[in-house]
C-alpha positions in Angstrom: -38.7 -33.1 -190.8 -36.4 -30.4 -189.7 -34.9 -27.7 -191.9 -31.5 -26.7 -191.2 -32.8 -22.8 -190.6 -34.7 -25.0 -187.7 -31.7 -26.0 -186.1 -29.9 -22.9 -186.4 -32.9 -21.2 -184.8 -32.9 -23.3 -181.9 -29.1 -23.3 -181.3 -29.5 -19.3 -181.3 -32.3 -19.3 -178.6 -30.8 -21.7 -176.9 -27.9 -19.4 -176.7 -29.7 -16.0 -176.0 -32.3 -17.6 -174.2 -36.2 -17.1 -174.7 -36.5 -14.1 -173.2 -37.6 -14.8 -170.0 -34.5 -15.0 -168.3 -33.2 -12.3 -166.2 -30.3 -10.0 -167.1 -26.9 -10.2 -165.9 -25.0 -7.7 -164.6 -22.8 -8.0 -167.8 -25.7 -7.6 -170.0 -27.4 -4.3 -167.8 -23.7 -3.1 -168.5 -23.9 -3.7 -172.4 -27.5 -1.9 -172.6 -25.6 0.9 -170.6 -22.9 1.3 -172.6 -25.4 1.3 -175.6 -27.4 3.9 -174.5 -24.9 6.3 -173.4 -24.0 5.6 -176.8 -26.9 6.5 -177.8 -27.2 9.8 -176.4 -23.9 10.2 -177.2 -24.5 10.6 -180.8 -27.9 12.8 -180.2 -26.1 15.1 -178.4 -23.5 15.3 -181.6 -26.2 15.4 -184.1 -28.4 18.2 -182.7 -25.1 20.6 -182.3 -23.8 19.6 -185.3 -27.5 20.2 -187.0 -27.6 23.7 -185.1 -24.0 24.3 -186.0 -24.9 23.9 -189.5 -28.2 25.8 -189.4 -25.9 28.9 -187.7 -23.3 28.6 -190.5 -25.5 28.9 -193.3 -27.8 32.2 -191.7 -24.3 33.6 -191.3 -23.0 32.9 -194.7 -26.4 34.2 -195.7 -25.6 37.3 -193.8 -28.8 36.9 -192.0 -27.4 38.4 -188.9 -25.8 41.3 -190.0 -22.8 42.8 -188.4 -19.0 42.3 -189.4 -17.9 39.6 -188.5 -15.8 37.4 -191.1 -18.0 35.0 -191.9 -21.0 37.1 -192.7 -21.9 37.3 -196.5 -19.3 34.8 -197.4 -21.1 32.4 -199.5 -18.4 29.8 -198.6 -20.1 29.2 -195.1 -23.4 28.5 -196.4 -22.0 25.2 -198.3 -19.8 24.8 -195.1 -23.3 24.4 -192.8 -25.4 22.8 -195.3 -22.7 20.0 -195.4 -22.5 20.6 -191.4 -26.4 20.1 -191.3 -26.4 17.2 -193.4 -24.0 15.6 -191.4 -25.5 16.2 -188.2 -29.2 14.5 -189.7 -27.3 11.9 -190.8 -26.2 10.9 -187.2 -29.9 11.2 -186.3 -31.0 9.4 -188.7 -30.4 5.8 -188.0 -31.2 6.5 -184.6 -34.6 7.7 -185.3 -35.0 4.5 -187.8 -34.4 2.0 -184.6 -36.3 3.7 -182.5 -39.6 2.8 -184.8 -38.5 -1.4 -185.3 
């Protein structure tokens, strides 16, 4: 007896194949594409994460000088969100990499 989950998962690898098929150039395209992707949003997490991380030292007036932004407590809530925003474009990325 078949279950309709049965059918569905045949029709699917019947679609993608089992696995053992080689790649098309369409598809070594699409894994291109997503990995560009990829590093894409690395790239723009770890400046965004350092970005943050400058932001707050300088709010903190950890670096001295005179600069505007020094001692201005405003900047330290302006690179916390910056940090957080940063490790949350890491995040999932880090979470697929483990599946």
């Amino acid at each position: 007896m078949l279950y309709p989950l049965d059918n569905m998962r045949r029709k699917i690898i019947g679609m993608i194949g089992d696995g053992q098929a080689k790649c098309s150039s369409a598809d070594r395209q699409f894994k291109g594409v997503v990995m560009t992707g990829r590093i894409v949003r690395i790239i723009l997490g770890i400046v965004l994460a350092l970005l943050g991380i400058v932001w707050i030292l300088q709010g903190a007036d950890v670096f001295g000088g005179s600069g505007g932004m020094n001692g201005k407590s405003i900047w330290i809530v302006i690179g916390a969100v910056v940090l957080i925003g940063g490790l949350a474009v890491l995040a999932p990325l880090r979470h697929r990499q483990q599946e």
